[in-house]
Backbone as JSON Lines, residues from 0, in Angstrom:
{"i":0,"aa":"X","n":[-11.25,40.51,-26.57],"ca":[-10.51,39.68,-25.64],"c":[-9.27,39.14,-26.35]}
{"i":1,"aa":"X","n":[-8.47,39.08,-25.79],"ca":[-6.7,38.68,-25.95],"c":[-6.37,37.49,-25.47]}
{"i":2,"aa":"X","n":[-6.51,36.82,-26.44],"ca":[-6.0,35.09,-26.01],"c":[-4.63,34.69,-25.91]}
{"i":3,"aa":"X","n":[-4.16,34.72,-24.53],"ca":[-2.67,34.0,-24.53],"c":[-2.75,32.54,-24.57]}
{"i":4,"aa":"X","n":[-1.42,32.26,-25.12],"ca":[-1.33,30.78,-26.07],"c":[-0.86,30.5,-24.79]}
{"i":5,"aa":"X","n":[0.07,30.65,-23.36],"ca":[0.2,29.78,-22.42],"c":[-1.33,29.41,-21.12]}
{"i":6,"aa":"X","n":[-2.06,30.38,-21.62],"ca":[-3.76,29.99,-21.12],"c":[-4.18,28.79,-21.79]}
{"i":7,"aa":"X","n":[-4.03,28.71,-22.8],"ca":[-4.96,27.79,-23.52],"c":[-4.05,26.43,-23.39]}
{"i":8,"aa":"X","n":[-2.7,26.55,-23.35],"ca":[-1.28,25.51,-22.82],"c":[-1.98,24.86,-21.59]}
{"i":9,"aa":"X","n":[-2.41,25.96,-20.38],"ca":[-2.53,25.39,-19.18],"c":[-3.98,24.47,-19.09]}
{"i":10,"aa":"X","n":[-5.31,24.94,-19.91],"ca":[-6.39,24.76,-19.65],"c":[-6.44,23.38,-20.81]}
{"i":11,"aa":"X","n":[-5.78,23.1,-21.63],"ca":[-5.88,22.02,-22.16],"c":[-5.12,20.53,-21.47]}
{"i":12,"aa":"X","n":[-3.88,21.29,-20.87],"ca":[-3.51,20.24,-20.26],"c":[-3.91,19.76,-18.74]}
{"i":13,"aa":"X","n":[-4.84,20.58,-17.97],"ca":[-5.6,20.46,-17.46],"c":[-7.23,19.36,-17.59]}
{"i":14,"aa":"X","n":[-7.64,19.95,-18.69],"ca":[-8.51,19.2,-19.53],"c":[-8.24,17.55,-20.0]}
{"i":15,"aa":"X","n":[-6.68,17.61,-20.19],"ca":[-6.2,16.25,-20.35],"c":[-6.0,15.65,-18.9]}
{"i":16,"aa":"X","n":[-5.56,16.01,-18.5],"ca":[-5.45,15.56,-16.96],"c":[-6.34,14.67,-16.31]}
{"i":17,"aa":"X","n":[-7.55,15.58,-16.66],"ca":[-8.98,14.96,-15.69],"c":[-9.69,14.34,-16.71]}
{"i":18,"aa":"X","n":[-9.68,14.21,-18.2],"ca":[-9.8,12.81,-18.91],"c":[-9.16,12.03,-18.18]}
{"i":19,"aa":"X","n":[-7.65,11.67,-18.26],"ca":[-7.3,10.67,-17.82],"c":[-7.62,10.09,-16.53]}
{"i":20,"aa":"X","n":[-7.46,10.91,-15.69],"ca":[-8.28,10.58,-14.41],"c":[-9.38,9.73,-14.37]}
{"i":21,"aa":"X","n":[-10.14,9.95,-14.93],"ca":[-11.8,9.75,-15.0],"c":[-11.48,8.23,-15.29]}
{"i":22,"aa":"X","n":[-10.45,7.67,-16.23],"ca":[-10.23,6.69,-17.3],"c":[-9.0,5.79,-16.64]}
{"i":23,"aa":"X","n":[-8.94,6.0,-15.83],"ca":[-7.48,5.43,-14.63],"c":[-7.56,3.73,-15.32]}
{"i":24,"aa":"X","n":[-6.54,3.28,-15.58],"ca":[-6.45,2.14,-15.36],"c":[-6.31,1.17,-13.99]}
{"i":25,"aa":"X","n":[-6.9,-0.07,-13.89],"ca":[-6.91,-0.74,-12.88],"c":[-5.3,-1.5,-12.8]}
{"i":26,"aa":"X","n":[-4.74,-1.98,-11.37],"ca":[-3.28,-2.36,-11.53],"c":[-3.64,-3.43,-11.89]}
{"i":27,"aa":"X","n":[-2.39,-3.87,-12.79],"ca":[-1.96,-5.55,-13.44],"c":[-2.37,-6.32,-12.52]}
{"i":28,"aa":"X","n":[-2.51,-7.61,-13.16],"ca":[-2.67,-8.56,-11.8],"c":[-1.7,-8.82,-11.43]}
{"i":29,"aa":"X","n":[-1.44,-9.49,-10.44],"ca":[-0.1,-9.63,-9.27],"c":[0.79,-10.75,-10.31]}
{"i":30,"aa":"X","n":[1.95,-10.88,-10.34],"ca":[2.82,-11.71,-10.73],"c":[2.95,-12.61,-9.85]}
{"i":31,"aa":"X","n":[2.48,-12.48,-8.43],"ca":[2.98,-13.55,-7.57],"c":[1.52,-13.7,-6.77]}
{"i":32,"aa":"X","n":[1.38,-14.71,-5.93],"ca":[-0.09,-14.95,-4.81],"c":[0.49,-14.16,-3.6]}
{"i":33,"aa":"X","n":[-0.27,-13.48,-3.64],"ca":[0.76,-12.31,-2.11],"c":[0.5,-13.01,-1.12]}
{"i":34,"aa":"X","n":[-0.72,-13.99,-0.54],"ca":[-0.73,-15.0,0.49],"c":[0.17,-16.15,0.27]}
{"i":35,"aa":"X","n":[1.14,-16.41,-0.74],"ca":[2.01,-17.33,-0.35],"c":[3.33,-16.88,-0.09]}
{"i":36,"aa":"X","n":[3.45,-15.5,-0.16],"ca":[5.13,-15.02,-0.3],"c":[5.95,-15.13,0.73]}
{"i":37,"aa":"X","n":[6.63,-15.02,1.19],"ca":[7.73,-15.12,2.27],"c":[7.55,-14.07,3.48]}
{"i":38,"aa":"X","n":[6.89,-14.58,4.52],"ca":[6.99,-12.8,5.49],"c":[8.19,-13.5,6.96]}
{"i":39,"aa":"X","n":[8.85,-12.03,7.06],"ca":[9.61,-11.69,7.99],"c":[9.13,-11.63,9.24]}
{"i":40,"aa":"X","n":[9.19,-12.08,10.07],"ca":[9.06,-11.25,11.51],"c":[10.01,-9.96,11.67]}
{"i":41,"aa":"X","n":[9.91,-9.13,12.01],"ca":[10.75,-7.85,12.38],"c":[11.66,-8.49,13.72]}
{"i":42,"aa":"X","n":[10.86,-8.64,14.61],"ca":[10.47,-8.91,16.47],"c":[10.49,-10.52,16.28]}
{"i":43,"aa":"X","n":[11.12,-11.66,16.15],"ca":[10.83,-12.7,16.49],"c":[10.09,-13.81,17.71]}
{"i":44,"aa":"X","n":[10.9,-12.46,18.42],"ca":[10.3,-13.34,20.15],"c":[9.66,-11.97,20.53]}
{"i":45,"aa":"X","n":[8.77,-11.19,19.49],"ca":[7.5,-10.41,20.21],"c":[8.22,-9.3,20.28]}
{"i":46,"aa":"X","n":[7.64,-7.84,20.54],"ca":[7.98,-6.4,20.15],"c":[8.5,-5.98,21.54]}
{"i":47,"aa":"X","n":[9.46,-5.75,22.18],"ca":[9.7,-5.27,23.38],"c":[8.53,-4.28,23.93]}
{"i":48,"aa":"X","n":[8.4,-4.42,24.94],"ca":[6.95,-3.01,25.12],"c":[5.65,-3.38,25.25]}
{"i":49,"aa":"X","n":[5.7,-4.73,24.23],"ca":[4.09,-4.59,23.69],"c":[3.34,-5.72,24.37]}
{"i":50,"aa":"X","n":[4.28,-6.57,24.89],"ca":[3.38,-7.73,25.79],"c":[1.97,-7.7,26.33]}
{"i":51,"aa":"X","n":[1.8,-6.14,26.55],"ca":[0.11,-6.12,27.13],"c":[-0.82,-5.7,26.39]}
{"i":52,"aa":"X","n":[0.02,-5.57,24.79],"ca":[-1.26,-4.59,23.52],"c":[-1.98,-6.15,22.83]}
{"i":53,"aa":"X","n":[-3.64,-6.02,22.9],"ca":[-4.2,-6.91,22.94],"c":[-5.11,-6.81,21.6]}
{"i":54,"aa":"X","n":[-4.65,-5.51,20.89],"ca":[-5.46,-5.19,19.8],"c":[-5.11,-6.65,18.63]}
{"i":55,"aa":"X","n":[-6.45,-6.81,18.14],"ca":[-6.04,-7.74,16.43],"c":[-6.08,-6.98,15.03]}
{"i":56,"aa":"X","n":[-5.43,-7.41,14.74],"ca":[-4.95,-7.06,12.92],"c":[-6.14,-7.44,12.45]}
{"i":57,"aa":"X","n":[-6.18,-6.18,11.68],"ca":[-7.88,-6.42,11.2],"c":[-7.37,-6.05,9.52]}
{"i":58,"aa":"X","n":[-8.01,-6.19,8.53],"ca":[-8.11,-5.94,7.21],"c":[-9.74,-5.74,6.69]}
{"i":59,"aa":"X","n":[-10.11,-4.62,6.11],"ca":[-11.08,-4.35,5.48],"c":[-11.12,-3.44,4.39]}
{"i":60,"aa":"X","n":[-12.19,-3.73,3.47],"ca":[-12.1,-2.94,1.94],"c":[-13.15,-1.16,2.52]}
{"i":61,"aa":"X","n":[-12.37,-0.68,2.67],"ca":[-13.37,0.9,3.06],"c":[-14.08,1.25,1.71]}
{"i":62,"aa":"X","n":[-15.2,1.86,2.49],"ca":[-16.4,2.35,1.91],"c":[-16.26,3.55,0.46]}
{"i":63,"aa":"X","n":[-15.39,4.4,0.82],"ca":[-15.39,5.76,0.46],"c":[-14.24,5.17,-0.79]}
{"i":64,"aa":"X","n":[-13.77,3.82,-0.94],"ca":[-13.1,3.66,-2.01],"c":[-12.77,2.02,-2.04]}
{"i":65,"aa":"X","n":[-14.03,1.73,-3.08],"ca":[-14.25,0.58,-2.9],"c":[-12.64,0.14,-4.05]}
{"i":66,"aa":"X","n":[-12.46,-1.42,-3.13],"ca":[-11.4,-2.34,-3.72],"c":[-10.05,-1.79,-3.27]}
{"i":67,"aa":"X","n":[-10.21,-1.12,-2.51],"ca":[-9.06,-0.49,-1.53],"c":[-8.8,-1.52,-0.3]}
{"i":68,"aa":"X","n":[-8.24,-1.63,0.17],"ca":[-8.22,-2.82,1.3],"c":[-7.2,-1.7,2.58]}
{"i":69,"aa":"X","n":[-7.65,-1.7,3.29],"ca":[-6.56,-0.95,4.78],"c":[-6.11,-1.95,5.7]}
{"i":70,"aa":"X","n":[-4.89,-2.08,6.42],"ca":[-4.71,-2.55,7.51],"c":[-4.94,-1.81,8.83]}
{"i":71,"aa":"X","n":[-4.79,-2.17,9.98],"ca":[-5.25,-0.96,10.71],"c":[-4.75,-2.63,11.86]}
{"i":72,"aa":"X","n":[-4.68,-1.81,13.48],"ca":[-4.41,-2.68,14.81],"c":[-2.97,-3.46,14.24]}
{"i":73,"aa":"X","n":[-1.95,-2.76,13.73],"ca":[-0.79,-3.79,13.77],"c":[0.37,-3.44,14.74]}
{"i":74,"aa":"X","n":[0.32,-4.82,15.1],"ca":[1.72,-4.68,16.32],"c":[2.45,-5.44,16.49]}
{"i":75,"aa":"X","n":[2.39,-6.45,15.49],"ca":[3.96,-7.15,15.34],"c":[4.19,-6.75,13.54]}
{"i":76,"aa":"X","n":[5.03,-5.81,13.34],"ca":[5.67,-5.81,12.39],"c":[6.71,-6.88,11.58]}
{"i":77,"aa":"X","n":[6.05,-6.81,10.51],"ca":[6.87,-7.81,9.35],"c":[6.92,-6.89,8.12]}
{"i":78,"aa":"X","n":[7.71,-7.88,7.24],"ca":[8.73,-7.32,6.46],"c":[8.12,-8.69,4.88]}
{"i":79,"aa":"X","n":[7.4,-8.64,3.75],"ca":[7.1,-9.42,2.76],"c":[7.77,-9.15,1.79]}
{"i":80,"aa":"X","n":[8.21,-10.41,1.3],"ca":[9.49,-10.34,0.02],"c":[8.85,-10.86,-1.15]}
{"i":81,"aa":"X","n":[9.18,-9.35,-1.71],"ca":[9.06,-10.4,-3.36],"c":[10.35,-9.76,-4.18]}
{"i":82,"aa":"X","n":[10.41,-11.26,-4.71],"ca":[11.35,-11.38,-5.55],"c":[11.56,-11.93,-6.55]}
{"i":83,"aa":"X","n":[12.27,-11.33,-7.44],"ca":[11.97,-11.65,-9.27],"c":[12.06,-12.88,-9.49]}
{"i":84,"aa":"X","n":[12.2,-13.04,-10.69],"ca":[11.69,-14.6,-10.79],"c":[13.58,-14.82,-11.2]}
{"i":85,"aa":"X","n":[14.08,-16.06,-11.59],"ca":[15.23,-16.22,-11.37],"c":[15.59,-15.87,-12.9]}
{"i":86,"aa":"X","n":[16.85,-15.28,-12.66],"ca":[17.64,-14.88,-14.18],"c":[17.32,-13.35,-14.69]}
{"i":87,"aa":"X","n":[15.96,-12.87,-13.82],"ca":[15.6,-11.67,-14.42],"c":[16.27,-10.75,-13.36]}
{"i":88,"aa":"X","n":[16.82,-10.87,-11.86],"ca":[17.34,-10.21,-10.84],"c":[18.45,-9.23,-11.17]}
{"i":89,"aa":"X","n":[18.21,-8.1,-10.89],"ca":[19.61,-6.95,-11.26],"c":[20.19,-6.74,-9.83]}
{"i":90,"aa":"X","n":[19.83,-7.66,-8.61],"ca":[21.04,-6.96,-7.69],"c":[20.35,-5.91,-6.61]}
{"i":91,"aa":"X","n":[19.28,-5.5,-7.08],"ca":[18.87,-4.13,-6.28],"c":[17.69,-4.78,-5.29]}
{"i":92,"aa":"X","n":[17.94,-3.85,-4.31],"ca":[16.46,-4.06,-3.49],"c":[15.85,-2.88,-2.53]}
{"i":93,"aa":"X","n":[14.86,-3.28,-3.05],"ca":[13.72,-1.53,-2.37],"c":[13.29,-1.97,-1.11]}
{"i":94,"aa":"X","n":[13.33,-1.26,-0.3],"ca":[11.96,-1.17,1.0],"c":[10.46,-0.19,0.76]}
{"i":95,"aa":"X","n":[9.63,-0.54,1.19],"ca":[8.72,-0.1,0.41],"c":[7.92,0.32,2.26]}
{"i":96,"aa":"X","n":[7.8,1.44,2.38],"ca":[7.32,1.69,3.73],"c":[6.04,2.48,3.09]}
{"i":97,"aa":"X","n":[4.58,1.8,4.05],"ca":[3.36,2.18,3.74],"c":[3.2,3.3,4.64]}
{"i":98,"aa":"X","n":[1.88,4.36,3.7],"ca":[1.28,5.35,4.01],"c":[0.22,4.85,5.17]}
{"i":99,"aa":"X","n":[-0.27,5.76,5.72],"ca":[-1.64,5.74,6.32],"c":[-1.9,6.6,7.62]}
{"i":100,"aa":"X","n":[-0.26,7.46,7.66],"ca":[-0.71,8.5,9.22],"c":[-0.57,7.73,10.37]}
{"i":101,"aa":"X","n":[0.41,6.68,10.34],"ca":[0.37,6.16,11.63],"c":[-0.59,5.22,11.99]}
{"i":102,"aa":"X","n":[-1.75,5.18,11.83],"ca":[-3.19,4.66,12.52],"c":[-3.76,3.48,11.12]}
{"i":103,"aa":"X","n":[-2.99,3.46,9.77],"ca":[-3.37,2.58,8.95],"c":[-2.65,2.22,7.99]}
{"i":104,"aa":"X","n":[-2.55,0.89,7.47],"ca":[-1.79,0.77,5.9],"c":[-2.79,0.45,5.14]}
{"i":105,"aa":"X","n":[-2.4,1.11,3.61],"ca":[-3.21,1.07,2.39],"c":[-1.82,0.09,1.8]}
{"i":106,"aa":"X","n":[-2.23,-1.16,2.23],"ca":[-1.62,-2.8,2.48],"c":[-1.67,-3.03,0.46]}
{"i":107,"aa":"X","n":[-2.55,-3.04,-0.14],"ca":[-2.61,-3.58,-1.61],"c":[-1.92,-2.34,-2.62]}
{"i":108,"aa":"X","n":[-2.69,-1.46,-2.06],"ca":[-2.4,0.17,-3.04],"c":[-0.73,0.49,-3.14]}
{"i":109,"aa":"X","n":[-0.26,0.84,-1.78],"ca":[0.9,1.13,-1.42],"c":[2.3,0.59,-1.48]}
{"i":110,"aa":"X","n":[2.1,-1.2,-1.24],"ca":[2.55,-1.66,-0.78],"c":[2.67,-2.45,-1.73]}
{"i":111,"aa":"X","n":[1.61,-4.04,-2.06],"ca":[2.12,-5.11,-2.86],"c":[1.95,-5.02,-4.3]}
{"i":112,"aa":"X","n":[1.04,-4.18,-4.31],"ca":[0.93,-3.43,-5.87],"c":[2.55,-2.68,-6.5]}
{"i":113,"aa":"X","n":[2.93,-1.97,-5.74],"ca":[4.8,-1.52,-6.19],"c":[5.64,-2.4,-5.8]}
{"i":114,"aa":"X","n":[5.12,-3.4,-4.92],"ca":[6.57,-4.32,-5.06],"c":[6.63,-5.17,-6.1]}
{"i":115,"aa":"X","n":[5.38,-5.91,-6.67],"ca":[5.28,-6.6,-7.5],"c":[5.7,-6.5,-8.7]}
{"i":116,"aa":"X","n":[5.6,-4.83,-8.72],"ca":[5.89,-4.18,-10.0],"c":[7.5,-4.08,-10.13]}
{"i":117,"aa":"X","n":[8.22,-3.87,-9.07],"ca":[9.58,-3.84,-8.71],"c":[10.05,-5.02,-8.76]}
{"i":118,"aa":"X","n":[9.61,-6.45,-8.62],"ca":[9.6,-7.52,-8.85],"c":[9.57,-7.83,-10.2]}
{"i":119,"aa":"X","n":[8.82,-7.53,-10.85],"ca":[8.44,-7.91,-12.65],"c":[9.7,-6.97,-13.09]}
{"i":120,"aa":"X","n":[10.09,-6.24,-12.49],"ca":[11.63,-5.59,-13.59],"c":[13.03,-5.53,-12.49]}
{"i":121,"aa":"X","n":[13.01,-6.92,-12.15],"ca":[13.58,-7.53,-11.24],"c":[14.68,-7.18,-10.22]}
{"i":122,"aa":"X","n":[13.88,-6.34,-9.47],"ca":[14.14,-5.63,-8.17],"c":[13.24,-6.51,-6.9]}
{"i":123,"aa":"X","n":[14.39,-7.0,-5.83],"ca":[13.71,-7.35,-4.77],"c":[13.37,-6.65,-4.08]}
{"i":124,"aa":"X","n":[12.2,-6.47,-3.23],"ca":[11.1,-5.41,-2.89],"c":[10.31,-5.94,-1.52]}
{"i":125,"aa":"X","n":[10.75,-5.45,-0.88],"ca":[9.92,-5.58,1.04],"c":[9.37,-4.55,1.29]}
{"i":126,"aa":"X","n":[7.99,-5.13,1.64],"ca":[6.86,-4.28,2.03],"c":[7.16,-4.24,3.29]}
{"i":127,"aa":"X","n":[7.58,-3.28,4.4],"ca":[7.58,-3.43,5.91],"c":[6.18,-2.7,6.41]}
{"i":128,"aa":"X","n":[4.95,-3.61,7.49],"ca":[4.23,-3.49,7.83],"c":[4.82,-3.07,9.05]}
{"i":129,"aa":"X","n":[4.54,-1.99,9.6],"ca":[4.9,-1.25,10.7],"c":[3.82,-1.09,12.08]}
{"i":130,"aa":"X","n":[4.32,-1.05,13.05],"ca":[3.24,-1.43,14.58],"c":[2.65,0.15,14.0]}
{"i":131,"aa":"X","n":[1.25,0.09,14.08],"ca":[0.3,1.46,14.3],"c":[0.05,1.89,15.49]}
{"i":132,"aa":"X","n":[-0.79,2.71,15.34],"ca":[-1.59,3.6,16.5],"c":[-2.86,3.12,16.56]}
{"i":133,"aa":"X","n":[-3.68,3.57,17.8],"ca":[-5.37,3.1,17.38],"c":[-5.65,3.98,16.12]}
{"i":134,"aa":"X","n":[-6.93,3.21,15.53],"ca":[-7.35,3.75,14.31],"c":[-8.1,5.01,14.89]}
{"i":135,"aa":"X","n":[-8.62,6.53,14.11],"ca":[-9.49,7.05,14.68],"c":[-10.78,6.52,14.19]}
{"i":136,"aa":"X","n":[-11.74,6.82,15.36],"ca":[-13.25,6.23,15.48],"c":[-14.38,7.11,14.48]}
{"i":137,"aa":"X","n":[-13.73,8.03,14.08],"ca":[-14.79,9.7,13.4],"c":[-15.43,8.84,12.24]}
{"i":138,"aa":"X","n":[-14.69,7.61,11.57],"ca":[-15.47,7.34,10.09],"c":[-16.35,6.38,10.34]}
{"i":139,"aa":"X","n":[-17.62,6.18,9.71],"ca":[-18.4,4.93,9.9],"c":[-17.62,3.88,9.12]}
{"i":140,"aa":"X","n":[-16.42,3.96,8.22],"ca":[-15.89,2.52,7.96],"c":[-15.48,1.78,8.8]}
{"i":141,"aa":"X","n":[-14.72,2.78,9.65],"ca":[-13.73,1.34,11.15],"c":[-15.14,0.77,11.48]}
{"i":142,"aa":"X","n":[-16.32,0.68,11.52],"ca":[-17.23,-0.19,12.4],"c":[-16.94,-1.4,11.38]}
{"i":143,"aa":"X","n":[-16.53,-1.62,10.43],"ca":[-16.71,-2.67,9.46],"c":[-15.45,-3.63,10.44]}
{"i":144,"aa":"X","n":[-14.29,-2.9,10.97],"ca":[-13.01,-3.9,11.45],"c":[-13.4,-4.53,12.59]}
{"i":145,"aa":"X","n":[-14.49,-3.96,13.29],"ca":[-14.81,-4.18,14.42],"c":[-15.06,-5.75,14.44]}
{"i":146,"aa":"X","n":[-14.54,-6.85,15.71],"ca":[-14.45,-7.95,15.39],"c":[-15.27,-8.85,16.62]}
């Protein structure tokens, strides 16, 4: 057998890969209390359209990945600021638009976890929570939002 040196390139750094994986570090703790920060209304006087959507904003930690937190039923969109602490500010500012397919935000993961971080190397950073869709019903976690 004939050992190529870019096989053994790929399968080691592969090998490193899923060490690290396995070994993930957990994120920093927050630089700021994300329940005291500054939130935006998007819609001040309410979302045009939506006067008759009766769904509530629910938050829960899902099953399939614990310490994960999702949002899910949002329909007044806001906008949460963080911002560096004073003297450390360069001027810049991110929007930070969450994942989830429409139907959810991964609210801690996505969202206040990179702004904070954008914050600590002093970039102001808005998380915009965006109106969803219904959640789908297929997982036994949504029974946990159920209110």
């Amino acid at each position: 057998m004939i050992e190529k040196p870019h096989v053994r390139l790929v399968f080691t750094t592969l090998l490193g890969l899923t060490a690290s994986i396995g070994h993930a570090q957990k994120p920093p703790l927050p630089d700021q209390v994300w329940s005291t920060l500054p939130v935006i209304k998007v819609w001040p006087g309410g979302v045009p359209g939506s006067e008759h959507d009766n769904r509530k904003e629910a938050t829960a930690e899902t099953s399939f990945a614990l310490g994960v937190h999702f949002v899910i039923n949002v329909t007044s969109p806001t906008l949460t600021v963080f911002q560096p602490k004073s003297g450390n500010s360069t001027g810049t500012v991110v929007l930070i638009c969450l994942g989830g397919a429409f139907r959810m935000h991964s609210i801690e993961n996505e969202g206040y976890h990179v702004a904070d971080w954008f914050a600590q190397h002093g970039v102001t950073a808005f998380v915009l929570k965006y109106r969803l869709a219904d959640p789908p019903r297929a997982y036994d976690w949504w029974s946990r939002w159920e209110a």
